[in-house]
PDB file of N, CA, C and O in Angstrom:
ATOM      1  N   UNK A   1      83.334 144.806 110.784  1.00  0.00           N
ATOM      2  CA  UNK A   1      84.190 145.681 111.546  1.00  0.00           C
ATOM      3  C   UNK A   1      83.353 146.824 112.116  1.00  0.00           C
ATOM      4  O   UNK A   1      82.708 147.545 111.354  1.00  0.00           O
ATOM      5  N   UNK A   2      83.349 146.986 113.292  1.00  0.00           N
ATOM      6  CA  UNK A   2      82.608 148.252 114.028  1.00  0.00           C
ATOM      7  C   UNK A   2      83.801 149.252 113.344  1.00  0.00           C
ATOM      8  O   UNK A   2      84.962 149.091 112.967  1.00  0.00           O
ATOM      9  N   UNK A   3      82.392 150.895 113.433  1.00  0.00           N
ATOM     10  CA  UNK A   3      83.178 151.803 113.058  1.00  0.00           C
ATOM     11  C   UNK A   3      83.336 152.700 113.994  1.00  0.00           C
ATOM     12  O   UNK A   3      83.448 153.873 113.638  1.00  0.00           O
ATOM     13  N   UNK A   4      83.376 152.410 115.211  1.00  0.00           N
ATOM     14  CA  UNK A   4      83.719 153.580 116.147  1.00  0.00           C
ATOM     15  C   UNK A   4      85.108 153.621 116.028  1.00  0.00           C
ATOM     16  O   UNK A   4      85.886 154.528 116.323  1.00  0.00           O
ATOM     17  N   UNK A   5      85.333 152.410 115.511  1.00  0.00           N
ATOM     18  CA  UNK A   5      87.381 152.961 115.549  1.00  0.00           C
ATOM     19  C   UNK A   5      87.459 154.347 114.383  1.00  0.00           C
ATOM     20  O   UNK A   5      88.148 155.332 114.649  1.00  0.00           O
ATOM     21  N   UNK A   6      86.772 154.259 113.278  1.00  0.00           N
ATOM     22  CA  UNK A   6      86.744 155.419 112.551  1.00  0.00           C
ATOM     23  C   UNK A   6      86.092 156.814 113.006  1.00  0.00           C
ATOM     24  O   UNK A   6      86.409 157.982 112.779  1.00  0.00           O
ATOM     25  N   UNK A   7      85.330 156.379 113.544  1.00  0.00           N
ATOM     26  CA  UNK A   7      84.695 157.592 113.949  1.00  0.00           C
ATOM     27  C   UNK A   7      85.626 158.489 115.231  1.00  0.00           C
ATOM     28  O   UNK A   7      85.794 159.689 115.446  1.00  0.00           O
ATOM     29  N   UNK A   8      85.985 157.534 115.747  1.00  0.00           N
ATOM     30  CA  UNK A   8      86.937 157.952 116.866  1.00  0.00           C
ATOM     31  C   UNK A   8      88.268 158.698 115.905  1.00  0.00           C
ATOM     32  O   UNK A   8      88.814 159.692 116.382  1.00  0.00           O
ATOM     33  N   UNK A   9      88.585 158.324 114.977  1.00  0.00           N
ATOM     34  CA  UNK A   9      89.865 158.806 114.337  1.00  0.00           C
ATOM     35  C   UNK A   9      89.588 160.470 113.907  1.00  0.00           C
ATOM     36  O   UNK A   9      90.300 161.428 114.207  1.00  0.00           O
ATOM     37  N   UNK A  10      88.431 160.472 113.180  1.00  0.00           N
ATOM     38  CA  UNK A  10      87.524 161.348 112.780  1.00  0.00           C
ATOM     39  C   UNK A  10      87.219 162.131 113.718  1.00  0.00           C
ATOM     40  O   UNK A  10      86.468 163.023 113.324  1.00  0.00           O
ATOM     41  N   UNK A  11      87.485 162.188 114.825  1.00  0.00           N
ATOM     42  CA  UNK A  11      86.832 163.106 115.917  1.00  0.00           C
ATOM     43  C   UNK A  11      87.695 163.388 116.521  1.00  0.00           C
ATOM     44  O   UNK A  11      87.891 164.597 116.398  1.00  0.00           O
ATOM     45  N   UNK A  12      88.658 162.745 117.412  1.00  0.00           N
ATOM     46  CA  UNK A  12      89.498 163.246 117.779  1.00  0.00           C
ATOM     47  C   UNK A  12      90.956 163.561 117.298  1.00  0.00           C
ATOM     48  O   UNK A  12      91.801 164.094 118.016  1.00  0.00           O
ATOM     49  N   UNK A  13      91.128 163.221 116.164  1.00  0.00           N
ATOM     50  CA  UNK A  13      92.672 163.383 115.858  1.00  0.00           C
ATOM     51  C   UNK A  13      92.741 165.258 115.019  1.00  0.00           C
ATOM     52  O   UNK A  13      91.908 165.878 114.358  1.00  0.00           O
ATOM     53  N   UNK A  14      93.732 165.501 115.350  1.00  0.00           N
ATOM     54  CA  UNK A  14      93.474 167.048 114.807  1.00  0.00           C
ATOM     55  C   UNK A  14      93.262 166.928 113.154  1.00  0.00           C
ATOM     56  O   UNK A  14      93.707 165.995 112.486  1.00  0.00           O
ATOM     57  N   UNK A  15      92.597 167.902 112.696  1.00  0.00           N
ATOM     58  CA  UNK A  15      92.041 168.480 111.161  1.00  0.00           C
ATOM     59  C   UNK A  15      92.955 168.575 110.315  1.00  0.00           C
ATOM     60  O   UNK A  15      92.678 168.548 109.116  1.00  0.00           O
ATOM     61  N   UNK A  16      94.505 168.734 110.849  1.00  0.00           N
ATOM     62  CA  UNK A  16      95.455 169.013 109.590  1.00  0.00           C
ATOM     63  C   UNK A  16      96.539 168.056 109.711  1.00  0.00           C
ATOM     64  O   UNK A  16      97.708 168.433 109.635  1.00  0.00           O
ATOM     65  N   UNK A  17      96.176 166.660 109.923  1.00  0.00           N
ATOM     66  CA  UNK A  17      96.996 165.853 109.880  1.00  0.00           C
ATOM     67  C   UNK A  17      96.049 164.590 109.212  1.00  0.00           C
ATOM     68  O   UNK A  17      94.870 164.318 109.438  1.00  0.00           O
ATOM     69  N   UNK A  18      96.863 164.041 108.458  1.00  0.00           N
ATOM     70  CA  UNK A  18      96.029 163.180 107.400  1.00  0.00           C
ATOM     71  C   UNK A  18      96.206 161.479 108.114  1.00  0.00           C
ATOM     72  O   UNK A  18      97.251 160.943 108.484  1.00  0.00           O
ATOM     73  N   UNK A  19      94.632 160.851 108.137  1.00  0.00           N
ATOM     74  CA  UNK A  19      94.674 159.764 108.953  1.00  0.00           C
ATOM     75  C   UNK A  19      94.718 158.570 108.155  1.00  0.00           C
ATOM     76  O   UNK A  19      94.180 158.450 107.055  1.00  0.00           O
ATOM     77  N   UNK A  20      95.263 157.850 108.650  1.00  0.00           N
ATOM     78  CA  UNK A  20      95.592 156.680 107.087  1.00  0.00           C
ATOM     79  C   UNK A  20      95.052 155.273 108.160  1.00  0.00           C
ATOM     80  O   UNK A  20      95.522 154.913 109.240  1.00  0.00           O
ATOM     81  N   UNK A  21      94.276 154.889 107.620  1.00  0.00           N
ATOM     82  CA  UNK A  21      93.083 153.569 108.348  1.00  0.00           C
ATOM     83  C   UNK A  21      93.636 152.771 107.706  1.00  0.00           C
ATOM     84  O   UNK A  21      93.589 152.578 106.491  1.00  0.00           O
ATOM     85  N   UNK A  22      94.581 151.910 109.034  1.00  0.00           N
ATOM     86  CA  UNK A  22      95.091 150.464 108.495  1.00  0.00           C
ATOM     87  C   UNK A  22      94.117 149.367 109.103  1.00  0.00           C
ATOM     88  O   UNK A  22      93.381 149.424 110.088  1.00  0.00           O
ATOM     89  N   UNK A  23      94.330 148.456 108.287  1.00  0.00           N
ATOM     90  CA  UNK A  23      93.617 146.768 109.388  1.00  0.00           C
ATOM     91  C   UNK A  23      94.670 145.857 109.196  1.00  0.00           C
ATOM     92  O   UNK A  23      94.591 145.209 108.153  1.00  0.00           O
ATOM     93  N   UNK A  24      95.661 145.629 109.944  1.00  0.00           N
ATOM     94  CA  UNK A  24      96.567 144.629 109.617  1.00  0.00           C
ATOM     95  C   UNK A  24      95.930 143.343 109.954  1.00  0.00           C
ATOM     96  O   UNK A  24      95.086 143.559 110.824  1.00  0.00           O
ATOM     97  N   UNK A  25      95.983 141.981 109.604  1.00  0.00           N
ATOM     98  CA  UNK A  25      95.534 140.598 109.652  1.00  0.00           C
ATOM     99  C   UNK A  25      96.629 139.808 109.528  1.00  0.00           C
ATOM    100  O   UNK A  25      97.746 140.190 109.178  1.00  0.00           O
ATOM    101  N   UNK A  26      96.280 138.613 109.839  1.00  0.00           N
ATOM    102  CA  UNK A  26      96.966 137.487 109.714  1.00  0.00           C
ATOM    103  C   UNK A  26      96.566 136.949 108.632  1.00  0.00           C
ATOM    104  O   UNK A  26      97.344 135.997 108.696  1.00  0.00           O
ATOM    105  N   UNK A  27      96.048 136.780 107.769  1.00  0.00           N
ATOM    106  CA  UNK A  27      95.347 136.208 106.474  1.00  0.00           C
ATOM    107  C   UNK A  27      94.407 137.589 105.993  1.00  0.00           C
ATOM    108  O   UNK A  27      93.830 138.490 106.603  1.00  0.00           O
ATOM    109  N   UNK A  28      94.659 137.100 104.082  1.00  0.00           N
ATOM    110  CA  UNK A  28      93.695 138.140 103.995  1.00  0.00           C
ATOM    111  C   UNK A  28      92.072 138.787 104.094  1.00  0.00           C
ATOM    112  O   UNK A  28      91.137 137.990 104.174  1.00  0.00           O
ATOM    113  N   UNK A  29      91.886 139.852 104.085  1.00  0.00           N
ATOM    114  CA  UNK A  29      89.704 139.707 104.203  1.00  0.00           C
ATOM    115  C   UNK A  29      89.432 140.011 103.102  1.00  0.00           C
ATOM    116  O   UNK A  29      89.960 140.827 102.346  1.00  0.00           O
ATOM    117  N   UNK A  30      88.453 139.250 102.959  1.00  0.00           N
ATOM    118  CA  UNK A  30      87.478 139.627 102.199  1.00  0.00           C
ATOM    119  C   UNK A  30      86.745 140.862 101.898  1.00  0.00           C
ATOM    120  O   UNK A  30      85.713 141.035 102.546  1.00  0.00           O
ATOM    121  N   UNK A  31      87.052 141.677 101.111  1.00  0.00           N
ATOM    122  CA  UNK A  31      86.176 143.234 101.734  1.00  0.00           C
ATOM    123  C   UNK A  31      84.773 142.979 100.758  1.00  0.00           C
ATOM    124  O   UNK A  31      83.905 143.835 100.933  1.00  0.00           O
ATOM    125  N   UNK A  32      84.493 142.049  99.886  1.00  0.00           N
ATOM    126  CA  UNK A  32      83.102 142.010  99.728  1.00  0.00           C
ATOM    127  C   UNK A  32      82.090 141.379 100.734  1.00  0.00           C
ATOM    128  O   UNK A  32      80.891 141.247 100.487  1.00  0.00           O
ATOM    129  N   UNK A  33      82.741 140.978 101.972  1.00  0.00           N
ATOM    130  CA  UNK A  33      81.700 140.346 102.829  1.00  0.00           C
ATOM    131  C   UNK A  33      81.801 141.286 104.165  1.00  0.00           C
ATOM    132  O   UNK A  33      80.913 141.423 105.006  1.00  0.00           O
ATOM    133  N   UNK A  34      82.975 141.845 104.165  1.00  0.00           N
ATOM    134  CA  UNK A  34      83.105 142.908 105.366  1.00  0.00           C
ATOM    135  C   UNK A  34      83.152 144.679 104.826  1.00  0.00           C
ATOM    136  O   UNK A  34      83.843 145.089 103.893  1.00  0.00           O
ATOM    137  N   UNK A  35      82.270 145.490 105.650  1.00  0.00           N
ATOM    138  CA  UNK A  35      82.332 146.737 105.521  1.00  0.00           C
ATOM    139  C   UNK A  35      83.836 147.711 106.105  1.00  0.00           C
ATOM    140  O   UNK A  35      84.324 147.085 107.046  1.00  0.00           O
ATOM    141  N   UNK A  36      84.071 148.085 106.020  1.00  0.00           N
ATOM    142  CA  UNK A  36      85.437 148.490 106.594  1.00  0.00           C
ATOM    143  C   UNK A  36      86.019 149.916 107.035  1.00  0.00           C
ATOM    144  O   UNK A  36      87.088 150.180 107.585  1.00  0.00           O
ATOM    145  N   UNK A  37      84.795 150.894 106.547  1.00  0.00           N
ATOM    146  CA  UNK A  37      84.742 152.288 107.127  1.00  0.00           C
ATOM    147  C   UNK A  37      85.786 152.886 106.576  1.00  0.00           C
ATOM    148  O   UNK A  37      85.891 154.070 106.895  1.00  0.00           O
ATOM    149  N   UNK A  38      86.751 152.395 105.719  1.00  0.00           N
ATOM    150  CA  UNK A  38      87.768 153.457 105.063  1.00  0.00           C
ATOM    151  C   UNK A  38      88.897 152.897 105.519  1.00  0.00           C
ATOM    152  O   UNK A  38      89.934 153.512 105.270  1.00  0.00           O
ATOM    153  N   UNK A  39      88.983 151.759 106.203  1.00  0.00           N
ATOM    154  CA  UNK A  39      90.583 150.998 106.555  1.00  0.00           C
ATOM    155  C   UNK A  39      91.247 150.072 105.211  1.00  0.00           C
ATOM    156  O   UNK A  39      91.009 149.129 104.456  1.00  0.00           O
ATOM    157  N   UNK A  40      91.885 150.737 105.429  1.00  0.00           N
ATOM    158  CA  UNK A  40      92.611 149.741 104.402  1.00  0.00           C
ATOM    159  C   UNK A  40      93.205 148.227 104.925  1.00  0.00           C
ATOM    160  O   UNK A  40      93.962 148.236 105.896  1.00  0.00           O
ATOM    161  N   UNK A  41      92.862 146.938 104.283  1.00  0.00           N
ATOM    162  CA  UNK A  41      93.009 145.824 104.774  1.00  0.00           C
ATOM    163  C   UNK A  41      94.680 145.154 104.259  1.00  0.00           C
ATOM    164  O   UNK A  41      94.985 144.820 103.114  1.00  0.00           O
ATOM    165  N   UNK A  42      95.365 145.114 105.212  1.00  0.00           N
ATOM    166  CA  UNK A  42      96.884 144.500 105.040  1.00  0.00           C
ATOM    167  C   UNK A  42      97.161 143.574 105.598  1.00  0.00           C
ATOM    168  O   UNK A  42      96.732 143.659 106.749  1.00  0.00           O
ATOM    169  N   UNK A  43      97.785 142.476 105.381  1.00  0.00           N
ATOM    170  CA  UNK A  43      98.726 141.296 105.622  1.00  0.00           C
ATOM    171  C   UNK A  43      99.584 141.462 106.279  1.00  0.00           C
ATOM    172  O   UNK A  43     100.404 142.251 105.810  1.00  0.00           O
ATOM    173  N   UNK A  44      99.863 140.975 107.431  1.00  0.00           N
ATOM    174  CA  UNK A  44     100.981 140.822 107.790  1.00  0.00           C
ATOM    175  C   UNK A  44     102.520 140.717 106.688  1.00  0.00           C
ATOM    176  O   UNK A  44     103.647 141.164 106.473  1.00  0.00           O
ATOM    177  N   UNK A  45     101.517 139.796 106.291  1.00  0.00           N
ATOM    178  CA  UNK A  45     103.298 139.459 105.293  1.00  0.00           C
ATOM    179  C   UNK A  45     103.286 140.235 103.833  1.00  0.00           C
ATOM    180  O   UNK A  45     104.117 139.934 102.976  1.00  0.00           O
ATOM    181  N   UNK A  46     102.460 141.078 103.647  1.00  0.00           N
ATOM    182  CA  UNK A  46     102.787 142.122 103.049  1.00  0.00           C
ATOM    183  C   UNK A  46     103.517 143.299 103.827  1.00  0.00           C
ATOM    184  O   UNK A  46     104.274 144.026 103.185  1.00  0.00           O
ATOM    185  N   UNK A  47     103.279 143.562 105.472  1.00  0.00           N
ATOM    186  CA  UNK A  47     103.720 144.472 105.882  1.00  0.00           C
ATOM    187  C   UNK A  47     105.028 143.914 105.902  1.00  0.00           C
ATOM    188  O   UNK A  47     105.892 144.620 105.382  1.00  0.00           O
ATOM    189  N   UNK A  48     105.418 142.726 106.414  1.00  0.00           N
ATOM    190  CA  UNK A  48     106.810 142.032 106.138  1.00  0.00           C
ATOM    191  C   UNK A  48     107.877 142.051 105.230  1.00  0.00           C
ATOM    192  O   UNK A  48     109.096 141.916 105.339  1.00  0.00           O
ATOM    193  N   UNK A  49     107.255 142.213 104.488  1.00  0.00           N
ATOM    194  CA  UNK A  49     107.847 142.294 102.754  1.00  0.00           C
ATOM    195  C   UNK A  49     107.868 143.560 102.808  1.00  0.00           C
ATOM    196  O   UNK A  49     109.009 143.988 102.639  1.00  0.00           O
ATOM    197  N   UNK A  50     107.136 144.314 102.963  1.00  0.00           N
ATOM    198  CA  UNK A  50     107.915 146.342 103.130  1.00  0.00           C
ATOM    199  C   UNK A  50     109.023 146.714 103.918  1.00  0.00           C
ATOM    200  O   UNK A  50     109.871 147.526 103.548  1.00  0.00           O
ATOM    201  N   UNK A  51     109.025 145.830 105.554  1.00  0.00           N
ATOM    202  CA  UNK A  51     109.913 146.108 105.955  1.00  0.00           C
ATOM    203  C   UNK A  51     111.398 145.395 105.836  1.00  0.00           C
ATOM    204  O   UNK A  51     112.426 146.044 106.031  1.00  0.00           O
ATOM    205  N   UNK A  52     111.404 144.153 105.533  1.00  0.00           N
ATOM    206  CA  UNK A  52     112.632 143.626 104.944  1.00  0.00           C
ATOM    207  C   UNK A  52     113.421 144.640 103.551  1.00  0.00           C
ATOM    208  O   UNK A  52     114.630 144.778 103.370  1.00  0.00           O
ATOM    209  N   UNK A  53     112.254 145.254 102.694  1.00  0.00           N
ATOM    210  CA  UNK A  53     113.082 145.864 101.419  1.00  0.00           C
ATOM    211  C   UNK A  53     113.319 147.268 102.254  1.00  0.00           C
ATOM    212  O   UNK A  53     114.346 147.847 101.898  1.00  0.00           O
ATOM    213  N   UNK A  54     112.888 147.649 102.853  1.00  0.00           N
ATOM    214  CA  UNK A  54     113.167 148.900 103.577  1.00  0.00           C
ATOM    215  C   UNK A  54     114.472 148.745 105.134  1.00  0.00           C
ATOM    216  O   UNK A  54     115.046 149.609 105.798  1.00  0.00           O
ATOM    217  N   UNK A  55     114.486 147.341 105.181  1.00  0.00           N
ATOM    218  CA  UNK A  55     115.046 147.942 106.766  1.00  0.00           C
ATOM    219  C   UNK A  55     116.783 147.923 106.417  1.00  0.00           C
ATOM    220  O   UNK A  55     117.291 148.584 107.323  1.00  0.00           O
ATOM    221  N   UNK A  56     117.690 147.516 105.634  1.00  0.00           N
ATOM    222  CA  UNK A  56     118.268 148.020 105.203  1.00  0.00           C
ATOM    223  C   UNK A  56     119.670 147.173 106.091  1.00  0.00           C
ATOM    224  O   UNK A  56     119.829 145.955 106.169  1.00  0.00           O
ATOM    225  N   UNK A  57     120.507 148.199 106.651  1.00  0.00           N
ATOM    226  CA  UNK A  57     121.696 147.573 107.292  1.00  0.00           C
ATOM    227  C   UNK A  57     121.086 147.739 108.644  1.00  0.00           C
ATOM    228  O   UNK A  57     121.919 147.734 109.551  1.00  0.00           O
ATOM    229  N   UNK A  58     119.747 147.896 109.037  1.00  0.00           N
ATOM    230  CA  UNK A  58     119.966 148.015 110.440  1.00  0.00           C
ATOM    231  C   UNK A  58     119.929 146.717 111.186  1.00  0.00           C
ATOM    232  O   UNK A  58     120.591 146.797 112.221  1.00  0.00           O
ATOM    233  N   UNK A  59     119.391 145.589 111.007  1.00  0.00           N
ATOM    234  CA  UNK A  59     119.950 144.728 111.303  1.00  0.00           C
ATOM    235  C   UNK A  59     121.405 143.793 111.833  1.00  0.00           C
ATOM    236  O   UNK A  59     121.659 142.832 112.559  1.00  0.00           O
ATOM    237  N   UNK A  60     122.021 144.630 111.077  1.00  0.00           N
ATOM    238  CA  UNK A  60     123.383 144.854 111.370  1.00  0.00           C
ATOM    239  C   UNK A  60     123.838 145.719 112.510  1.00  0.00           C
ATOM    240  O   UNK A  60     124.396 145.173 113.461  1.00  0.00           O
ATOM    241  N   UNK A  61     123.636 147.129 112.502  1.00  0.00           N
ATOM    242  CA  UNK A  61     123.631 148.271 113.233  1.00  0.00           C
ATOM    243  C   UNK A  61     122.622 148.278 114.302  1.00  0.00           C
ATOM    244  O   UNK A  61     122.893 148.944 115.300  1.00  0.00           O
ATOM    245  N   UNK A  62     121.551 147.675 114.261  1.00  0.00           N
ATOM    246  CA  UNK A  62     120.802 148.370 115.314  1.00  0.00           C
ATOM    247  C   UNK A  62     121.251 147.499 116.438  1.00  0.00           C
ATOM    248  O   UNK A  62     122.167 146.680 116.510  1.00  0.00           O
ATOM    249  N   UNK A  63     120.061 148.034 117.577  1.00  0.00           N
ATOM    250  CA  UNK A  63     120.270 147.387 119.059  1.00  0.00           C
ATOM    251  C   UNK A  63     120.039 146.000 119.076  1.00  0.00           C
ATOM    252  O   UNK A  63     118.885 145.831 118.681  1.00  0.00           O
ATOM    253  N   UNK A  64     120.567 144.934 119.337  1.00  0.00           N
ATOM    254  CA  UNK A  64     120.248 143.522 119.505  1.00  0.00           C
ATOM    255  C   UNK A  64     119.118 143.421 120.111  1.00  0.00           C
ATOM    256  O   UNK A  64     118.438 142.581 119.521  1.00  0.00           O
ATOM    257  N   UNK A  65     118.540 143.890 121.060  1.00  0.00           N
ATOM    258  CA  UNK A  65     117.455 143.806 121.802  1.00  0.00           C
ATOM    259  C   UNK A  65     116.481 144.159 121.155  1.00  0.00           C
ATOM    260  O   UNK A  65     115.430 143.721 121.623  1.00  0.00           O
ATOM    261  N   UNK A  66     116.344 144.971 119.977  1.00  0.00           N
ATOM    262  CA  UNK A  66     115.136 145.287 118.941  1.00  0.00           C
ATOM    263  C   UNK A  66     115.125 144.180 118.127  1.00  0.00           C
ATOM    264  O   UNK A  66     114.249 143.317 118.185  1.00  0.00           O
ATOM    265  N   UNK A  67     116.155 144.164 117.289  1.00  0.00           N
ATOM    266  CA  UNK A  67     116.333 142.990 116.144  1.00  0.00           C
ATOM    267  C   UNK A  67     115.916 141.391 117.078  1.00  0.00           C
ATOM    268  O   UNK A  67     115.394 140.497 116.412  1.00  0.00           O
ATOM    269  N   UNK A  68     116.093 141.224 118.079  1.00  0.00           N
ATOM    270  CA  UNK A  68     115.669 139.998 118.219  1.00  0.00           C
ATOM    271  C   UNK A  68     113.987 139.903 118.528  1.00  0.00           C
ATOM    272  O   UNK A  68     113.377 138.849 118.347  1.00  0.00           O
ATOM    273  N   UNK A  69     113.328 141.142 119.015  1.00  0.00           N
ATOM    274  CA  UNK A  69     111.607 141.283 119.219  1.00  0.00           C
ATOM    275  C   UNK A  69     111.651 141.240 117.805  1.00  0.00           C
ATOM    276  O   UNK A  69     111.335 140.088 117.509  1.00  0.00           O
ATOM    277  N   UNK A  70     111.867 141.864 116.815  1.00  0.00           N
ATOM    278  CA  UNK A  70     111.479 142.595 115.611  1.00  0.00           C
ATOM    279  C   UNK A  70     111.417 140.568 115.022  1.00  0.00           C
ATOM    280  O   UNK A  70     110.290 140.129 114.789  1.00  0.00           O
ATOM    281  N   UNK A  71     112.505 139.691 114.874  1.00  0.00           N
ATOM    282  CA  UNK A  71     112.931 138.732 114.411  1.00  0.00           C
ATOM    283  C   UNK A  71     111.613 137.897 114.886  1.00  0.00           C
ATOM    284  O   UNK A  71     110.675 137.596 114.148  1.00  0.00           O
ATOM    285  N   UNK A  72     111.755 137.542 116.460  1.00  0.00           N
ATOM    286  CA  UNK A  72     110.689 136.541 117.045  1.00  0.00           C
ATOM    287  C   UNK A  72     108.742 137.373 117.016  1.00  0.00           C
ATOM    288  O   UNK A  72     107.758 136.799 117.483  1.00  0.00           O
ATOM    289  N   UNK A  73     108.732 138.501 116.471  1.00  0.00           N
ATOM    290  CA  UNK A  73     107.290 139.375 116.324  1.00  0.00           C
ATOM    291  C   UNK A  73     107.275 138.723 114.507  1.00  0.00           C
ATOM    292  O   UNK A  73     106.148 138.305 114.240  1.00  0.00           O
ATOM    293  N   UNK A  74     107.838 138.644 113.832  1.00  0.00           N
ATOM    294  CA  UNK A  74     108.069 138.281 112.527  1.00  0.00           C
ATOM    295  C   UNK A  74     107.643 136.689 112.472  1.00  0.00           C
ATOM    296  O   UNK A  74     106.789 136.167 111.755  1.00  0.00           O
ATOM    297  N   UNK A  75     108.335 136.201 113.260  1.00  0.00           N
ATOM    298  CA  UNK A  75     108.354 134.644 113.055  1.00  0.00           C
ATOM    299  C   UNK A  75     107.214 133.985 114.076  1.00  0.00           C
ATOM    300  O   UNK A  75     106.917 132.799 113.931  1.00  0.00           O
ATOM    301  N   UNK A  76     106.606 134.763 115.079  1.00  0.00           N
ATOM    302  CA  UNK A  76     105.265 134.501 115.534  1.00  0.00           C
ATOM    303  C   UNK A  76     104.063 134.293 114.663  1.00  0.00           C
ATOM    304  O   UNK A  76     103.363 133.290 114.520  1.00  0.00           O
ATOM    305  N   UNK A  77     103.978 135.687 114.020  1.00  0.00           N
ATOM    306  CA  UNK A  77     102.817 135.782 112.777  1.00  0.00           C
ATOM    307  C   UNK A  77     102.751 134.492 111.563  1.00  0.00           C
ATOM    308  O   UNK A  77     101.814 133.898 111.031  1.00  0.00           O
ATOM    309  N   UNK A  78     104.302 134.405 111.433  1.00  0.00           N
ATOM    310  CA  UNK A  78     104.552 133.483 110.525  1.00  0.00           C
ATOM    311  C   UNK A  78     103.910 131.870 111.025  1.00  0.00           C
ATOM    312  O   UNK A  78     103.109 131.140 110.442  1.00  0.00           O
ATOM    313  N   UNK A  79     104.314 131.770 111.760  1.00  0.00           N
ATOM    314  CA  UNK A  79     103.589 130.302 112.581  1.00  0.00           C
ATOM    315  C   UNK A  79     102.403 130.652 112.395  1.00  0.00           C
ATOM    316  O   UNK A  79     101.824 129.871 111.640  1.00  0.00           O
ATOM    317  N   UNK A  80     101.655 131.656 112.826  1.00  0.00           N
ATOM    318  CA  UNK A  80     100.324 131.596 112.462  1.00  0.00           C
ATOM    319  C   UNK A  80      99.689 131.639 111.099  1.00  0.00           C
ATOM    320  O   UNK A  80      98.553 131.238 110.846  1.00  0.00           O
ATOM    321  N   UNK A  81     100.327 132.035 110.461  1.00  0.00           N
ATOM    322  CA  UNK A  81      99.949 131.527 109.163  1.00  0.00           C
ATOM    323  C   UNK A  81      99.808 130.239 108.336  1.00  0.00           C
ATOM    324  O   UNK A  81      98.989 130.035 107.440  1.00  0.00           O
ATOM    325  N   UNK A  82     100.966 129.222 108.902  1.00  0.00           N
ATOM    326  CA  UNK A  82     100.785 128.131 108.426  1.00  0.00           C
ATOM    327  C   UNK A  82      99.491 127.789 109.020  1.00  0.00           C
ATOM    328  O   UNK A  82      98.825 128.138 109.994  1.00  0.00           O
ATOM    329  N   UNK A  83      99.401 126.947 108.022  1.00  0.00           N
ATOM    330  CA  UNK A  83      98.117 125.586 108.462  1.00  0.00           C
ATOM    331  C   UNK A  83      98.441 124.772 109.185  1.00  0.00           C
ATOM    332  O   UNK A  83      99.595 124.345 109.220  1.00  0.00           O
ATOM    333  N   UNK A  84      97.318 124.283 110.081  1.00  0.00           N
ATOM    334  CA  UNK A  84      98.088 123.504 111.103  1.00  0.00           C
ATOM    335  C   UNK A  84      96.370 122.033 110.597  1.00  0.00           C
ATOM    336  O   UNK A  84      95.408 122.187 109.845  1.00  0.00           O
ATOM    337  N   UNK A  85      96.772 120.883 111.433  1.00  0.00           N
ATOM    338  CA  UNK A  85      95.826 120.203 111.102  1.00  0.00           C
ATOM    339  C   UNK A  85      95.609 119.052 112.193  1.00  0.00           C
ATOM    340  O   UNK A  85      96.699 118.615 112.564  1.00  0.00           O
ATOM    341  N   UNK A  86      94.782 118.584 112.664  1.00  0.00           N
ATOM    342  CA  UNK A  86      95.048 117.312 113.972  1.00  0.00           C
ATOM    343  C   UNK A  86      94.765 116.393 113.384  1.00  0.00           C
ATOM    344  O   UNK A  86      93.926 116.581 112.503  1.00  0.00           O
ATOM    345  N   UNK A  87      95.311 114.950 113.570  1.00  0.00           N
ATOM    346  CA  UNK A  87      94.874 114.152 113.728  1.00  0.00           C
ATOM    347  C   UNK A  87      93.937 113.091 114.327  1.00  0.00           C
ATOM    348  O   UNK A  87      94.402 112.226 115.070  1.00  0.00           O
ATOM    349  N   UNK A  88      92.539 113.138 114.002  1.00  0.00           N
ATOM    350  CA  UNK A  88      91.235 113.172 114.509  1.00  0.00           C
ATOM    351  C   UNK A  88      91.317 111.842 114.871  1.00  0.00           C
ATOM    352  O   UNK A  88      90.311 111.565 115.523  1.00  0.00           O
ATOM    353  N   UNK A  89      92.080 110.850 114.745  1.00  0.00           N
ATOM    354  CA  UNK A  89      92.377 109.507 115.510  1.00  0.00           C
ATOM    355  C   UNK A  89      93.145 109.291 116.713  1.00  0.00           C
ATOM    356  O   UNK A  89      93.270 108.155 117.170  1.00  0.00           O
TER     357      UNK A  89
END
C-alpha cells in the first residue's frame, strides 16, 4: 500500500480532529505481507455485519431510493466474494 494516502491525511486534515485510516476490501489482507501506514484493514462483510445490527427500522422508514442502492451496493460485493470457477473444457 503506498503511503501518500497517509501522509496526505496527516497533512492536510486539521490537528484537532482525529483521523481514523480505514482499508475496506473485498477479502481479507494479509498485514504480515503488506505494510499499511496505520490503516486499519476491513471486510466488506464485516462492515456489513455493523451495518445490518445498526441500521435498525430504517429500512422500513427510509427513502426507497437509498434502501434499494444500499441493498444492490450490498449484494454486488457479495457476488464478489463468492468463488467463481471456469470450466477449462
Amino acid at each position: 500500500m503506498d503511503c501518500k494516502y497517509a501522509e496526505h491525511l496527516n497533512k492536510y486534515l486539521r490537528k484537532d480532529r482525529q483521523v481514523y485510516k480505514v482499508l475496506l476490501s473485498v477479502f481479507p489482507i494479509d498485514t504480515s505481507k503488506v505494510k499499511l501506514h496505520g490503516f486499519k484493514p476491513i471486510t466488506y462483510q464485516l462492515l456489513f455485519e455493523q451495518v445490518f445490527a445498526n441500521i435498525g427500522s430504517y429500512f422500513l422508514t427510509g427513502r426507497e431510493p437509498h434502501t434499494i442502492f444500499l441493498r444492490d451496493f450490498i449484494q454486488t460485493i457479495q457476488n464478489l466474494q463468492e468463488a467463481t470457477s471456469m470450466d477449462e473444457q
